[in-house]
C-alpha positions as CSV (number, residue, x, y, z in Angstrom):
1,X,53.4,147.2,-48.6
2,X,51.9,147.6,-52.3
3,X,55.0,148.6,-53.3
4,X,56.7,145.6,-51.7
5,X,53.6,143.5,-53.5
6,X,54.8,145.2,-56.9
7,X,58.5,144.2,-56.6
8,X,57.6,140.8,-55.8
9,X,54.8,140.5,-59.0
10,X,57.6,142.0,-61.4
11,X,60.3,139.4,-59.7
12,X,57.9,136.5,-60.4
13,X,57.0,137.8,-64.0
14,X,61.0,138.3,-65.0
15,X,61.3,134.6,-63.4
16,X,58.6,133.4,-65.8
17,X,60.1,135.2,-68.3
18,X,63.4,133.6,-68.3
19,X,62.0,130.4,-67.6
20,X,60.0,130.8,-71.0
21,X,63.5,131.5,-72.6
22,X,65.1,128.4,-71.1
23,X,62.1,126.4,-72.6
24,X,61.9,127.7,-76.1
25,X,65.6,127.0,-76.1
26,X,65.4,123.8,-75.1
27,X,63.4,123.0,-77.4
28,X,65.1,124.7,-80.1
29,X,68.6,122.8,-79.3
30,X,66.5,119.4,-79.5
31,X,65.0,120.7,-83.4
32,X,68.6,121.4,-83.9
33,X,70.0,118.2,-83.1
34,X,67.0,116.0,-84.8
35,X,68.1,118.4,-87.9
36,X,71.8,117.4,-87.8
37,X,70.0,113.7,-88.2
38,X,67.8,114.2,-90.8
39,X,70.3,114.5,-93.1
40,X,71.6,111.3,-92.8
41,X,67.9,110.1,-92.5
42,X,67.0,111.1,-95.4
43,X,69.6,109.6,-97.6
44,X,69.1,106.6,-95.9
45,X,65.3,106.7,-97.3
46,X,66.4,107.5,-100.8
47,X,68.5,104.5,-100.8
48,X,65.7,102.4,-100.3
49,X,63.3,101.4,-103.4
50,X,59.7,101.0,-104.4
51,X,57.3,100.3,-101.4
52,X,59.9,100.4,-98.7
53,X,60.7,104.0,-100.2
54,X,57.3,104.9,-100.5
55,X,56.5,103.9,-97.0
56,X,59.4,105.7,-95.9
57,X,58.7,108.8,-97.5
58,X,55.7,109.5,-96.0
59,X,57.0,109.0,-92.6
60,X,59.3,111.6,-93.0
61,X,57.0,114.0,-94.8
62,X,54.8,113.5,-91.5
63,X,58.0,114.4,-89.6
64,X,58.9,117.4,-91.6
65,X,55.0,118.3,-91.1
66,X,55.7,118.1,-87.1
67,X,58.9,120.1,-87.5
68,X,57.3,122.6,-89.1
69,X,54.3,122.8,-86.7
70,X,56.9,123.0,-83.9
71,X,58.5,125.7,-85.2
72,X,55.5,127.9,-85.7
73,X,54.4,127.3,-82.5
74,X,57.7,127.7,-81.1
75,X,57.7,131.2,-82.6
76,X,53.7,131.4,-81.1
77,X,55.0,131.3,-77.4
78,X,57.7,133.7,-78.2
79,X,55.4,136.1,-79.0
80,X,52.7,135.1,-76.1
81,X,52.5,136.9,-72.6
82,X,54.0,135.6,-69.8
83,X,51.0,134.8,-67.9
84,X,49.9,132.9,-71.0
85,X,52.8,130.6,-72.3
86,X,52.4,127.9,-70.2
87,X,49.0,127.1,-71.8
88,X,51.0,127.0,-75.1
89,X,54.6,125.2,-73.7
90,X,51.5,121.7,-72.7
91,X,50.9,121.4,-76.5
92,X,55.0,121.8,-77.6
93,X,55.9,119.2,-75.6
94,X,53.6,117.1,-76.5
95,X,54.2,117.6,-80.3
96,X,57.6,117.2,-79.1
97,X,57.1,113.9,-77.5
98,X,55.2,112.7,-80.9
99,X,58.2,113.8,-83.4
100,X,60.5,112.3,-80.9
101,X,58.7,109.3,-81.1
102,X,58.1,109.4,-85.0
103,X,61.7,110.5,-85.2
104,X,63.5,107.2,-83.3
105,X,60.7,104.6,-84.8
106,X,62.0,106.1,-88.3
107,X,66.2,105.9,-87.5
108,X,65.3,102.2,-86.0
109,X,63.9,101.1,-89.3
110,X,66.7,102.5,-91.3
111,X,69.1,101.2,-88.6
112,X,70.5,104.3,-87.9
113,X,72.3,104.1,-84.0
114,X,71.4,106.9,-81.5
């Protein structure tokens, strides 16, 4: 029976495991679209001039900020337990909800199409 117990705990801690994966990958293919955007984004801002411009910019410096904070804590639950991860995959979506958010708001006032 405990070793029955055992099989099972391991069985649930691989699941988690891969479930972990499927998450940080998720994520990562979403950065990695948003990235293929930016571009674009971006030379849509430096067309712009004076305030506008200025304005601009600092929305996308606060959306390179989130990227970056993403990452890191993309690379965080990577290197977290399994037991532990889900504590850390709350505040990823989250951040990813708010760069989704910042990212759209900014391709709507450029009038970049989704």
């Amino acid at each position: 029976a405990q070793e029955e117990t055992q099989e099972m705990m391991q069985s649930a801690e691989e699941q988690m495991e891969v479930t972990k994966q499927q998450f940080v990958s998720q994520v990562q293919d979403q950065l990695a679209s948003m990235e293929k955007e930016m571009d674009q984004i971006e030379q849509k801002i430096n067309e712009q001039t004076g305030e506008e411009e200025s304005e601009l910019q600092k929305q996308w410096q606060s959306l390179q900020d989130q990227k970056e904070s993403l990452e890191k804590d993309l690379q965080e639950i990577q290197a977290t337990s399994t037991e532990n991860w889900q504590d850390v995959k709350e505040g990823i979506d989250d951040q990813l909800d708010s760069m989704n958010d910042s990212f759209n708001s900014l391709k709507q006032e450029l009038g970049i199409e989704s």
